[in-house]
C-alpha positions as CSV (number, residue, x, y, z in Angstrom):
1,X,-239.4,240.6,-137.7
2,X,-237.0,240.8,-141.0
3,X,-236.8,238.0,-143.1
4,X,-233.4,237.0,-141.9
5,X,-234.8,236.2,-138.1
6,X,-237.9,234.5,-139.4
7,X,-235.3,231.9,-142.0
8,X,-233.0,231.7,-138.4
9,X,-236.2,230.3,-136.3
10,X,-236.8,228.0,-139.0
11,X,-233.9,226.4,-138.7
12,X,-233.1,226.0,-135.4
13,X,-236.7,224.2,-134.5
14,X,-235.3,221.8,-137.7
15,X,-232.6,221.0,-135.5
16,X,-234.3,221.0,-132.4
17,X,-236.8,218.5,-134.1
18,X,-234.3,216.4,-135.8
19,X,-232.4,215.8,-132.5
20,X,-235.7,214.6,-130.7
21,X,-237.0,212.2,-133.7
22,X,-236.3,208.4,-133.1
23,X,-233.5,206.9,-134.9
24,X,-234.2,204.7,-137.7
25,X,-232.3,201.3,-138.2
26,X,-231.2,200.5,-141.4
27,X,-232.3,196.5,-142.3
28,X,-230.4,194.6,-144.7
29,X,-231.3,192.9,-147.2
30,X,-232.1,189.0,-146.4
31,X,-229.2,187.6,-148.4
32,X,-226.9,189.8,-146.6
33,X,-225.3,188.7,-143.4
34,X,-225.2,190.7,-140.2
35,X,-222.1,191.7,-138.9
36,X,-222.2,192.7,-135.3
37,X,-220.1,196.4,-135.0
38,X,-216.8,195.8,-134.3
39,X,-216.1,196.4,-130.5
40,X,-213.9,198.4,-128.9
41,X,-211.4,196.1,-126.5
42,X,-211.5,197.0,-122.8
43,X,-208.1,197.4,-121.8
44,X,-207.8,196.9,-117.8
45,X,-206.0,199.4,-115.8
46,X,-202.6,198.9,-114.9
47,X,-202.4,196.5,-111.9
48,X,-200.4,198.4,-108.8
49,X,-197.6,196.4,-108.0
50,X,-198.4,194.5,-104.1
51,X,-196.1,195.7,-101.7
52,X,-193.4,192.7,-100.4
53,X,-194.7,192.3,-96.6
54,X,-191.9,193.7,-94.6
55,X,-189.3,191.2,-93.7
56,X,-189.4,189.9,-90.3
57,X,-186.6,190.8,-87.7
58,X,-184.6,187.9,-87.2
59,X,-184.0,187.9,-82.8
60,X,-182.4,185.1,-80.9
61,X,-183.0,185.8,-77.7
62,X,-180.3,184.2,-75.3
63,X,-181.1,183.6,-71.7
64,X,-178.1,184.8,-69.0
65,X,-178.6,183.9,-64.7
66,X,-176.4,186.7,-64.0
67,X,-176.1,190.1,-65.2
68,X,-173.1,191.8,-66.5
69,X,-171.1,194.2,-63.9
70,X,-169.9,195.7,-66.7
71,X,-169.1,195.6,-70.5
72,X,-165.6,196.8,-70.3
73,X,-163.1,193.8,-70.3
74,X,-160.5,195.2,-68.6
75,X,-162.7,196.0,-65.4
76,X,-164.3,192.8,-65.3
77,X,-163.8,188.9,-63.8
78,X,-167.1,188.3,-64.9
79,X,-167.7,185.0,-67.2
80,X,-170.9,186.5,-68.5
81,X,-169.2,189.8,-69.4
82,X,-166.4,188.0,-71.2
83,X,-168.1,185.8,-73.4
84,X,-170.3,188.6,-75.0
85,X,-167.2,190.1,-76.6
86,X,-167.6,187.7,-79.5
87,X,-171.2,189.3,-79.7
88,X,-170.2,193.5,-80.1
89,X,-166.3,193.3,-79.7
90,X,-163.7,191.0,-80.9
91,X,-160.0,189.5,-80.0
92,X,-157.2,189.6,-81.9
93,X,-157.4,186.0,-82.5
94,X,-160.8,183.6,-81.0
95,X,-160.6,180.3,-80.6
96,X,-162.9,177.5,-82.7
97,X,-165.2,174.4,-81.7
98,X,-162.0,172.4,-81.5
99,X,-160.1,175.8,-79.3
100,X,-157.9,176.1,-81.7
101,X,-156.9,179.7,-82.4
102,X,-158.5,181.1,-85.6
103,X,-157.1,184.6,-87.0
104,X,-159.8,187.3,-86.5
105,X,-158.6,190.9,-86.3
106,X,-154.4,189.5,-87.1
107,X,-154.3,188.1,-91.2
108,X,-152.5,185.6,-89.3
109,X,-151.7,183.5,-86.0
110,X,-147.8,184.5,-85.1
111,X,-145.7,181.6,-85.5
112,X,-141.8,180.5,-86.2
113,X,-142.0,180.1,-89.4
114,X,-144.5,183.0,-90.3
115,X,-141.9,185.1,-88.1
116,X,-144.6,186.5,-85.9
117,X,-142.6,184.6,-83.1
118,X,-138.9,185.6,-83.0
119,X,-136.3,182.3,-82.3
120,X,-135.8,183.1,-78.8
121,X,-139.9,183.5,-78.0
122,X,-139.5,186.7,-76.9
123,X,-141.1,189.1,-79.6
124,X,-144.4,188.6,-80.8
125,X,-145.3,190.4,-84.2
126,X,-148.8,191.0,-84.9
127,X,-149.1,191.5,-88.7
128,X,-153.3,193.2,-88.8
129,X,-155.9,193.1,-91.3
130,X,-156.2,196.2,-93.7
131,X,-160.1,196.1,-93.6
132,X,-161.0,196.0,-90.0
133,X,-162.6,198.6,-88.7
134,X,-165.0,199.7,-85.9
135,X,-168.7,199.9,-86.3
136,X,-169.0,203.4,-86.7
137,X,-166.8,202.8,-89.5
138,X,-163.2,203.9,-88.0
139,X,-160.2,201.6,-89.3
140,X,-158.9,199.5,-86.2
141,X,-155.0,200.4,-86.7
142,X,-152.1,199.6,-84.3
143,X,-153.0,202.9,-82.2
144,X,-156.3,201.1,-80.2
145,X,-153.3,198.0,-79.5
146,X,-151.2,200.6,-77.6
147,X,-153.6,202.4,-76.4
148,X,-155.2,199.4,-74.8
149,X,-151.9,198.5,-73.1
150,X,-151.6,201.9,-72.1
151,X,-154.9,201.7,-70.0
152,X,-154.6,198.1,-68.9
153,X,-151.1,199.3,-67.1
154,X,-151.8,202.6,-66.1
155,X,-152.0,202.9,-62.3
156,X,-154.7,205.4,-62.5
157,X,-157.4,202.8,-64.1
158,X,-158.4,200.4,-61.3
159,X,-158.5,197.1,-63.6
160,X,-159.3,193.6,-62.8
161,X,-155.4,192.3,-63.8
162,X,-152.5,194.0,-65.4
163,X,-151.4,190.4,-66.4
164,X,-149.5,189.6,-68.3
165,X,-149.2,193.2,-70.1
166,X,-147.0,194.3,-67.0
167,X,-144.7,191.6,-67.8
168,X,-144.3,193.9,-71.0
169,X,-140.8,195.2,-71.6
170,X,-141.8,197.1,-75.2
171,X,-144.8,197.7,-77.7
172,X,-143.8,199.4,-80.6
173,X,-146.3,199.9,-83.4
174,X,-143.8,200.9,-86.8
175,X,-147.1,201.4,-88.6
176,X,-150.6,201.2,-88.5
177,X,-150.9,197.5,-89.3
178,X,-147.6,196.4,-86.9
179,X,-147.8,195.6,-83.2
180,X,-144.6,194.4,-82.0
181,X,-144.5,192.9,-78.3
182,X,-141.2,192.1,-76.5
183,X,-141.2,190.2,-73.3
184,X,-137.9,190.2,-70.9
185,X,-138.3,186.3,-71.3
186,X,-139.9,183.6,-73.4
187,X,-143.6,183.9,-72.9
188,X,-145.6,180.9,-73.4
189,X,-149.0,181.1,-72.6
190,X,-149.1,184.0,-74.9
191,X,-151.8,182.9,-77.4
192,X,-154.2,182.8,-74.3
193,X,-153.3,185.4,-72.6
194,X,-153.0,188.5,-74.8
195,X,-155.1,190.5,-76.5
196,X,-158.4,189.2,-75.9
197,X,-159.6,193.1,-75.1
198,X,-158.8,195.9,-78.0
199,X,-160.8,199.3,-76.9
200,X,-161.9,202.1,-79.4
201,X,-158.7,205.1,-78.7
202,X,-160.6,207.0,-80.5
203,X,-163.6,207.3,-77.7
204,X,-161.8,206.7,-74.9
205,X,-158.6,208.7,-75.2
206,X,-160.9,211.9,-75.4
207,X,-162.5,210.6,-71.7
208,X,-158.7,209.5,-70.4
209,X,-156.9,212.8,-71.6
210,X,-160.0,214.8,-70.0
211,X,-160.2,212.7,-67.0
212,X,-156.9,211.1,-66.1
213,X,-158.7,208.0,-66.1
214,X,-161.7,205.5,-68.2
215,X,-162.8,203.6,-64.8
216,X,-166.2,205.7,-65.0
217,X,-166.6,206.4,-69.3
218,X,-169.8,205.8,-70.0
219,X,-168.4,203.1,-72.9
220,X,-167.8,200.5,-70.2
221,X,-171.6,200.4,-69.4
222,X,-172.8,201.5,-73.1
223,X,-170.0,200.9,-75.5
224,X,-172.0,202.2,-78.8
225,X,-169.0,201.7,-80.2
226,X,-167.3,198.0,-80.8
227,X,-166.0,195.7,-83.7
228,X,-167.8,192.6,-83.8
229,X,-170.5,191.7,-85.6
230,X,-173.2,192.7,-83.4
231,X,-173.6,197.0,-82.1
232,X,-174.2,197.5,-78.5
233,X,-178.0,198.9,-78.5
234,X,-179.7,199.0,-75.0
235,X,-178.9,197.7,-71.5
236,X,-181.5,197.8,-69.1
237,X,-180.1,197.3,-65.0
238,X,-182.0,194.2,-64.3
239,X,-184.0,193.0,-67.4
240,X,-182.3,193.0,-70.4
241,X,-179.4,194.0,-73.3
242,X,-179.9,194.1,-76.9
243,X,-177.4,194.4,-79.8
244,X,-178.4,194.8,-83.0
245,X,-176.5,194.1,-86.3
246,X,-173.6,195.6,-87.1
247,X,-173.6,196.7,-91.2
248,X,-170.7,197.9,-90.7
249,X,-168.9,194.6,-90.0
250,X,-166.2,194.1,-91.7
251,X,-166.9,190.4,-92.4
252,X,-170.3,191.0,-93.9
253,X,-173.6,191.4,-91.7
254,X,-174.9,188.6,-89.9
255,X,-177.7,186.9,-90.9
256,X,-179.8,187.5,-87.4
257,X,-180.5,191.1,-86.8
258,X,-180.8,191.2,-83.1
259,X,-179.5,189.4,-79.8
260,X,-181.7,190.3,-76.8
261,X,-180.5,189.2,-73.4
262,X,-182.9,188.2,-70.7
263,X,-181.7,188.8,-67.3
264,X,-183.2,186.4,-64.9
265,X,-182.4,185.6,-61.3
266,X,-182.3,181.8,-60.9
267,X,-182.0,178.8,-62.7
268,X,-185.5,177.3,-62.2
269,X,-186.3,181.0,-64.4
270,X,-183.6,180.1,-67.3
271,X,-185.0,176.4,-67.4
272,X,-189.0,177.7,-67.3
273,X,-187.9,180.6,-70.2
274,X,-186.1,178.0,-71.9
275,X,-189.1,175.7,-71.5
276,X,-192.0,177.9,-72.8
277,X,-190.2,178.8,-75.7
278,X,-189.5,182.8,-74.5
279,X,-185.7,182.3,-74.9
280,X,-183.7,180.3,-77.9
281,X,-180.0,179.6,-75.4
282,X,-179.4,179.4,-72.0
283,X,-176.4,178.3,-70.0
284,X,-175.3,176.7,-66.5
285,X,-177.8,174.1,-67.1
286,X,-178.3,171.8,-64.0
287,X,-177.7,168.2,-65.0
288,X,-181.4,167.5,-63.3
289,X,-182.9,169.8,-66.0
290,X,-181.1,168.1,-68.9
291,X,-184.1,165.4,-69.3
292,X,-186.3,168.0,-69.3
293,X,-185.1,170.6,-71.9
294,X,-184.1,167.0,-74.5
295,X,-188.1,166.1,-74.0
296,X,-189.0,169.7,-74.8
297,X,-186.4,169.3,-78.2
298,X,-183.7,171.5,-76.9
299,X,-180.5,170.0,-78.0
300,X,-178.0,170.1,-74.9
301,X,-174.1,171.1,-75.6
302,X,-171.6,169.8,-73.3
303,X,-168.7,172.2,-74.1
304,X,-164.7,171.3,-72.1
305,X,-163.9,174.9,-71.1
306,X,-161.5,174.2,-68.4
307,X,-163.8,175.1,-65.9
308,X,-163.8,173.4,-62.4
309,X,-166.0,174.4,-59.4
310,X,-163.4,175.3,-56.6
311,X,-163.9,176.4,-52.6
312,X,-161.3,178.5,-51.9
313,X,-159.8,179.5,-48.6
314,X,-158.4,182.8,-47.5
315,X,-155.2,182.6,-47.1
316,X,-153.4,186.8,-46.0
317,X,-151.1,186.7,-43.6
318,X,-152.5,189.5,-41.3
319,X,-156.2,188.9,-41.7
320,X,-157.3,185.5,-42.5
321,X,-158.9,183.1,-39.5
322,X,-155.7,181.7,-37.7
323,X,-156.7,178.0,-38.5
324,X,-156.8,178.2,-42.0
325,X,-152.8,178.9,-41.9
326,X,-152.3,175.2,-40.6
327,X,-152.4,172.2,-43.7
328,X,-154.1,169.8,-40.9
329,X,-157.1,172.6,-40.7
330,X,-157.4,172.6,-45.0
331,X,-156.7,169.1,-44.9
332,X,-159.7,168.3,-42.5
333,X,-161.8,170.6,-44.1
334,X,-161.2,168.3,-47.6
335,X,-161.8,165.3,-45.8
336,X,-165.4,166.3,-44.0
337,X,-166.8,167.4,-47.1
338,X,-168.0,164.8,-48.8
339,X,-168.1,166.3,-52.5
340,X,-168.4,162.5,-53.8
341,X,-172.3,163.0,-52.3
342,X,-172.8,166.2,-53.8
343,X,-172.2,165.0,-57.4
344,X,-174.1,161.7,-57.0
345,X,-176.6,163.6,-55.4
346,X,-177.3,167.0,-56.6
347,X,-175.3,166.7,-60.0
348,X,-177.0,163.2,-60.8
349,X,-173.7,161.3,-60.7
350,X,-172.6,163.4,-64.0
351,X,-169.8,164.5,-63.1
352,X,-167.2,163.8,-60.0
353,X,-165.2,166.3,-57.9
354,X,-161.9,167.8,-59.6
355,X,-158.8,167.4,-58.0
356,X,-157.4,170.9,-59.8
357,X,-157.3,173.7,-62.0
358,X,-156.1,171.8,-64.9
359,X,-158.3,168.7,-64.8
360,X,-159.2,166.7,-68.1
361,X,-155.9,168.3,-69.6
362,X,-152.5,167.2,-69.8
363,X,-151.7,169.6,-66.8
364,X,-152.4,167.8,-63.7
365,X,-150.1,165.2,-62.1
366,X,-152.1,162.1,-63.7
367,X,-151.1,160.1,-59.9
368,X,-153.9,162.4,-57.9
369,X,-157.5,161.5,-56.9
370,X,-160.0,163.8,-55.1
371,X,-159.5,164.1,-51.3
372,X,-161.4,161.0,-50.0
373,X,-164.7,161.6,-47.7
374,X,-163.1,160.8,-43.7
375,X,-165.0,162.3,-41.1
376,X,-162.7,160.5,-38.4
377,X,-159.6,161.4,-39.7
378,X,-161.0,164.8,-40.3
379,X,-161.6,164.8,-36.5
380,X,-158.0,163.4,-35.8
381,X,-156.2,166.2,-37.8
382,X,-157.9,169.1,-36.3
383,X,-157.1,167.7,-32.6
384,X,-153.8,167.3,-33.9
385,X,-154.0,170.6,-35.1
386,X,-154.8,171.7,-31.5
387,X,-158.6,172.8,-32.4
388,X,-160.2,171.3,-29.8
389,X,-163.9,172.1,-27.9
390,X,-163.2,173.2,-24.7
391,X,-166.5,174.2,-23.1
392,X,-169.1,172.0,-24.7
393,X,-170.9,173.7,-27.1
394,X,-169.7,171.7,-30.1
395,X,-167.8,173.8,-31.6
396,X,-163.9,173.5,-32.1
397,X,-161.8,176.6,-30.4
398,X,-157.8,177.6,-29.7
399,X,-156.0,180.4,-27.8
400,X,-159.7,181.6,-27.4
401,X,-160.8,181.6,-30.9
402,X,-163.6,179.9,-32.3
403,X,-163.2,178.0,-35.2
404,X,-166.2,179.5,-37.1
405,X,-165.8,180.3,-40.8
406,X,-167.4,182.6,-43.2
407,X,-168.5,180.7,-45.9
408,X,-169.7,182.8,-49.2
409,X,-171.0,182.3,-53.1
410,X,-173.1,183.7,-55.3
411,X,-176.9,183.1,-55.3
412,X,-177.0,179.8,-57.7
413,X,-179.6,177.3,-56.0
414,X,-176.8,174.6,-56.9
415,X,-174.1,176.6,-54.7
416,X,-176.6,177.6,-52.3
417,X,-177.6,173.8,-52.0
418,X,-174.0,172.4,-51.8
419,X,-173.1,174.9,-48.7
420,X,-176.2,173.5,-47.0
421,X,-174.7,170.0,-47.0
422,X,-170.7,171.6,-46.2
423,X,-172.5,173.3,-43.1
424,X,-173.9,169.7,-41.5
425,X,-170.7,168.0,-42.6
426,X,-167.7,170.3,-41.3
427,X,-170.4,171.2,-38.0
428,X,-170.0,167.0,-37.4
429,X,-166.2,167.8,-37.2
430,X,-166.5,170.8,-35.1
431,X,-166.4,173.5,-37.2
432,X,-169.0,176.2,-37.4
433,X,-169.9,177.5,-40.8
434,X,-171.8,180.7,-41.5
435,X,-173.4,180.8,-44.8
436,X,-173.3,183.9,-46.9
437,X,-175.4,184.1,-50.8
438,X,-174.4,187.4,-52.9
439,X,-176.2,188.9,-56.2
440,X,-173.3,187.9,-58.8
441,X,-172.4,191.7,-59.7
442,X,-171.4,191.9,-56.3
443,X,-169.5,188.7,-55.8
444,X,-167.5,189.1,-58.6
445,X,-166.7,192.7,-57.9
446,X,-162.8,193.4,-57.6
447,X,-160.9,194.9,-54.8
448,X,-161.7,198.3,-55.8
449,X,-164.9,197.7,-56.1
450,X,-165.4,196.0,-52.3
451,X,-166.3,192.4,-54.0
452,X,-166.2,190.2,-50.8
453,X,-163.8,187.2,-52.0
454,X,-161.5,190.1,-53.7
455,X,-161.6,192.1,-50.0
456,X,-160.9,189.3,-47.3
457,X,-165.0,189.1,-46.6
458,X,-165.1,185.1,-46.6
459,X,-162.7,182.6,-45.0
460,X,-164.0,180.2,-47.5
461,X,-165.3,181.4,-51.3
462,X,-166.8,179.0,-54.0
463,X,-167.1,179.7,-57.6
464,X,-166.2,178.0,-61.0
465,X,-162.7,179.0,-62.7
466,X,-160.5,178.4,-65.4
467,X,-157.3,179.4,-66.8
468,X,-156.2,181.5,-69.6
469,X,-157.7,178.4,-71.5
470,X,-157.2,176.8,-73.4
471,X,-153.7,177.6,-72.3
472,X,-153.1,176.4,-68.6
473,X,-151.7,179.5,-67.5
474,X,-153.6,181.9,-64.9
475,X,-152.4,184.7,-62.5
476,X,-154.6,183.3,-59.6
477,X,-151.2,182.5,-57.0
478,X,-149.1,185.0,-57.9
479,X,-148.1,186.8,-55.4
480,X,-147.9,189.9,-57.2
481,X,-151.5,189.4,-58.0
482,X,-152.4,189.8,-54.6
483,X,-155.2,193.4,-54.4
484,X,-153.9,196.3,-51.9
485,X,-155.2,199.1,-51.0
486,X,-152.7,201.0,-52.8
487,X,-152.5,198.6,-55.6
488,X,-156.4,196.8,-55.7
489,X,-155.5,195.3,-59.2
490,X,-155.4,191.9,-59.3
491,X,-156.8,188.2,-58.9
492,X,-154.8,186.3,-56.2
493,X,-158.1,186.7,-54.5
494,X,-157.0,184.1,-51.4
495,X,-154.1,186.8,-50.9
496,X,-151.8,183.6,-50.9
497,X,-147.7,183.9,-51.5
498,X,-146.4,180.8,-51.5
499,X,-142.8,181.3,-52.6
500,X,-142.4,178.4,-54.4
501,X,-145.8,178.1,-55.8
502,X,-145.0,181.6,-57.4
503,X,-141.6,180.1,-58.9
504,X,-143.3,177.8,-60.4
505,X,-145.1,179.7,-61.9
506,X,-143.5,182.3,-63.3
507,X,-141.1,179.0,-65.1
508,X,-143.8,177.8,-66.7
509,X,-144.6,180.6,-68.1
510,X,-141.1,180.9,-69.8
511,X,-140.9,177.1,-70.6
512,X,-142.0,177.0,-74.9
513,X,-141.0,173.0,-74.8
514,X,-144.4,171.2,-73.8
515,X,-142.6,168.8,-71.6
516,X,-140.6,170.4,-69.5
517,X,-143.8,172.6,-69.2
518,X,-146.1,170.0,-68.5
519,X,-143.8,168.5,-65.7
520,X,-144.1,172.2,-63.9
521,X,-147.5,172.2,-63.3
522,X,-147.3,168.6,-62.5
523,X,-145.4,170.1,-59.7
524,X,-147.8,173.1,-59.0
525,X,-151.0,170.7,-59.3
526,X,-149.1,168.2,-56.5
527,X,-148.0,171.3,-54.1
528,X,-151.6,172.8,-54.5
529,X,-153.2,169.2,-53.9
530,X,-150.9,168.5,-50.8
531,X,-151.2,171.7,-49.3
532,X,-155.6,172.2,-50.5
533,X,-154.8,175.8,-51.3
534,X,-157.7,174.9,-53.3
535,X,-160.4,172.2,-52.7
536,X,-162.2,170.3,-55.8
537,X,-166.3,170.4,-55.6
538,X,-167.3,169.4,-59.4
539,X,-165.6,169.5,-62.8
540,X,-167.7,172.1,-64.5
541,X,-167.6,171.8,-68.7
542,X,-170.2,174.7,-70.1
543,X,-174.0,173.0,-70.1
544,X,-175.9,174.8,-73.1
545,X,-179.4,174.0,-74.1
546,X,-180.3,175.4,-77.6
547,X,-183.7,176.0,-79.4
548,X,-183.8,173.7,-82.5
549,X,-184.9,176.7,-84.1
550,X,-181.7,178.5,-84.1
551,X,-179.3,177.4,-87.1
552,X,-175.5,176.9,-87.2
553,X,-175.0,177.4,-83.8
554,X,-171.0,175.7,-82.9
555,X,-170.2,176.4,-79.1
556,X,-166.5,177.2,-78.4
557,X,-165.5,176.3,-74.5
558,X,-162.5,179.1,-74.9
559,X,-165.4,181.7,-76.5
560,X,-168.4,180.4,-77.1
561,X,-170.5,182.6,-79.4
562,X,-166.9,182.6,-82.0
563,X,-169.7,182.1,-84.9
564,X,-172.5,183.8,-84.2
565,X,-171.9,185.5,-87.0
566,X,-173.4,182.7,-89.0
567,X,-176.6,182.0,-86.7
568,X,-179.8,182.1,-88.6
569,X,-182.9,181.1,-88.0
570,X,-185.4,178.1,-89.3
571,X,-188.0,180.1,-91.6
């Protein structure tokens, strides 16, 4: 081993040594003071930010006893189908809580002195919005006004009413924000009549150029497509809808981000829904449940609408039951129902029988009362009449015909209820009623559609009505309005002409002084009194119940849900 190696060893077991030997700790000197070693600070990691909890969806759930026949508003006679156009469509004008029109998709209400109504009230400009547009972000222009005219009059779309658009002599559209409407004649009930349906041209001209026709686009069940503030989402046949928030709304998004509608086949379901908390608004509310929902803290809504429950009878020359074309029949008919019980009875003395279609307005002849209760003079008219039992068996025939009637409605346990006592009443007069309780899709179908008031089904048909309200207007006895076969639009469902009922009518519609209006249907109401084309059961303002939970809600009677763009929720 050279020396070099040996002098290498050395110093690495120095090292080695060094690096094993305890460490010696240098002590101060008594005098001197100890300072500790300074510390290095811990510094704590950054802290990771904490996620904001998702936001939870804001869902009013509204509860509906009858479920849509359609979404399309020109198919459809459907109250439930109209009022949801203020959820995923809109009007060119809606009406407030006091139905007074408010300016939705127009900047403006047409007026004199605006000149959106010319001197002689036969051109009405509509001036629109520059920022309106559809939900999938399309501007709403003057082409989706004519085009909706187009299909509402268009012989090969089988639609509820072509009223009053047929009455239409011209729609020009100069530009894309100008709809100019000319009538033949003054047209007064215009502001509650017109344009309460606009449709998208630019989905349903591609269907109606391919097809001929829109009655079977798929937008009328699923229209994906709208302009309010809500976006059509789901619709499932016998449960539910949903639409969820538009953000595409041109008025801002709304504060709730879903409506779900619950489907449910009675009212003791609404009321028990309503009850346990599972729905937030229902509808229809039967005055017996009132006390119930205030204990449970619902607040109740009585809302005018113009609405009055009405029996009909069927009135076509060449089909309807021979008695129902003699007054002393109708008139007998009034008089053996007693509709005074069935509101102190079944309606809790809330409400009294209506006398017509324009009760609680300034419309009716203020010098009628509801047919009084008369059994005996009942019994006196119809032998008068010639209706007479002639073999015993306690019913009421002539020339060999029976006087039994076809009585129908829809499935409501109220309805079904009141044609349980008109069956005892009219069978203690002699006249046999047959009772007849339909699903509401199918009772409120049109003519085209078979609906069995619109088709000469019932001698007799009960439902709640109103006019083109809050105007007084309404197609209902014009005869032109009477559904064919070749022409199975319209809503003169009685299938009654009476010549100078329709006169009448077609006046008042021309008449802009309030009046000389007002004494017309003075007129109609006393002819359609006298004659019970119609017979009052109940006046029938909109019962809502609302969950306290539900903010901002205003109810309109003309459309209801007109704010629902401001709903919220309590948080």
């Amino acid at each position: 081993m050279n020396t070099k190696n040996i002098l290498y060893i050395f110093i690495v077991l120095a090292l080695v040594l060094g690096s094993c030997a305890p460490a010696t700790t240098e002590v101060p000197p008594e005098d001197t003071p100890v300072v500790p070693p300074e510390e290095t600070p811990v510094v704590p990691p950054p802290e990771e930010p904490t996620p904001e909890p998702p936001a939870e969806r804001k869902l009013v759930r509204l509860i509906f006893t009858q479920e849509f026949d359609t979404l399309n508003p020109i198919y459809t006679n459907m109250w439930f189908s109209a009022i949801t156009q203020q959820i995923w469509n809109a009007w060119a004008w809606d009406f407030d809580v006091d139905n007074n029109p408010r300016p939705i998709l127009v900047s403006e209400i047409p007026s004199l002195d605006n000149g959106g109504i010319s001197p002689d009230g036969t051109v009405i400009t509509l001036t629109l919005r520059d920022n309106i547009v559809w939900s999938d972000g399309t501007p709403i222009t003057s082409d989706d006004f004519r085009f909706t005219y187009e299909m509402i009059v268009d012989p090969n779309n089988t639609v509820a009413s072509t009223y009053p658009y047929d009455l239409i002599v011209s729609l020009e559209t100069p530009d894309a924000y100008t709809v100019v409407t000319t009538f033949e004649e003054p047209f007064a009930p215009w502001v509650g009549a017109l344009w309460n349906v606009i449709l998208p041209a630019h989905i349903l001209r591609p269907v109606y150029e391919a097809e001929g026709t829109i009655d079977t686009a798929a937008w009328n069940w699923e229209p994906t497509v709208g302009a309010g503030p809500f976006v059509f989402a789901e619709w499932e046949s016998g449960s539910f809808a949903r639409f969820v928030a538009n953000d595409n709304y041109w008025l801002g998004r709304p504060k709730i981000d879903e409506v779900f509608i619950r489907f449910v086949p009675d009212d003791a379901s609404q009321v028990a829904a309503l009850l346990a908390g599972d729905g937030d608004l229902g509808t229809f509310i039967s005055y017996s449940d009132i006390g119930a929902l205030e204990d449970a803290g619902l607040d109740i809504f009585s809302v005018p609408s113009g609405y009055n429950e009405l029996l009909f009878f069927y009135l076509h020359p060449e089909n309807a039951h021979p008695a129902l074309f003699d007054v002393r029949v109708r008139q007998a008919i009034a008089l053996a129902f007693d509709r005074f019980a069935i509101n102190e009875d079944l309606l809790l003395g809330l409400t009294e029988p209506a006398v017509s279609y324009w009760d609680n307005t300034p419309y009716v002849d203020p010098s009628l009362s509801p047919w009084p209760y008369d059994p005996e003079r009942a019994r006196q008219l119809l032998d008068e009449a010639g209706w007479i039992d002639t073999n015993g068996d306690g019913v009421r025939d002539k020339d060999g015909v029976e006087l039994v009637l076809t009585y129908g409605t829809t499935t409501r346990q109220i309805r079904q209820d009141t044609q349980a006592v008109a069956q005892q009443q009219l069978a203690e007069v002699g006249i046999q009623v047959e009772l007849y309780n339909y699903d509401p899709d199918i009772y409120f179908s049109g003519y085209g559609e078979g609906g069995p008031a619109a088709t000469g089904q019932l001698d007799l048909f009960q439902y709640s009505t109103t006019t083109n309200y809050p105007d007084p207007d309404t197609a209902d006895y014009l005869c032109s309005e009477i559904p064919t076969d070749e022409s199975p639009a319209g809503v003169n469902w009685a299938a009654l002409c009476d010549e100078e009922l329709d006169r009448l009518f077609r006046l008042q519609a021309t008449q802009v002084d309030f009046e000389a209006r007002q004494q017309t249907y003075w007129e109609m109401s006393r002819i359609m009194y006298e004659q019970v084309y119609i017979l009052g059961v109940w006046r029938d303002p909109d019962i809502w119940a609302v969950n306290e939970r539900v903010l901002n809600v205003e109810l309109s009677g003309a459309t209801p849900f007109f704010n629902i763009l401001e709903w919220d929720l309590l948080p």
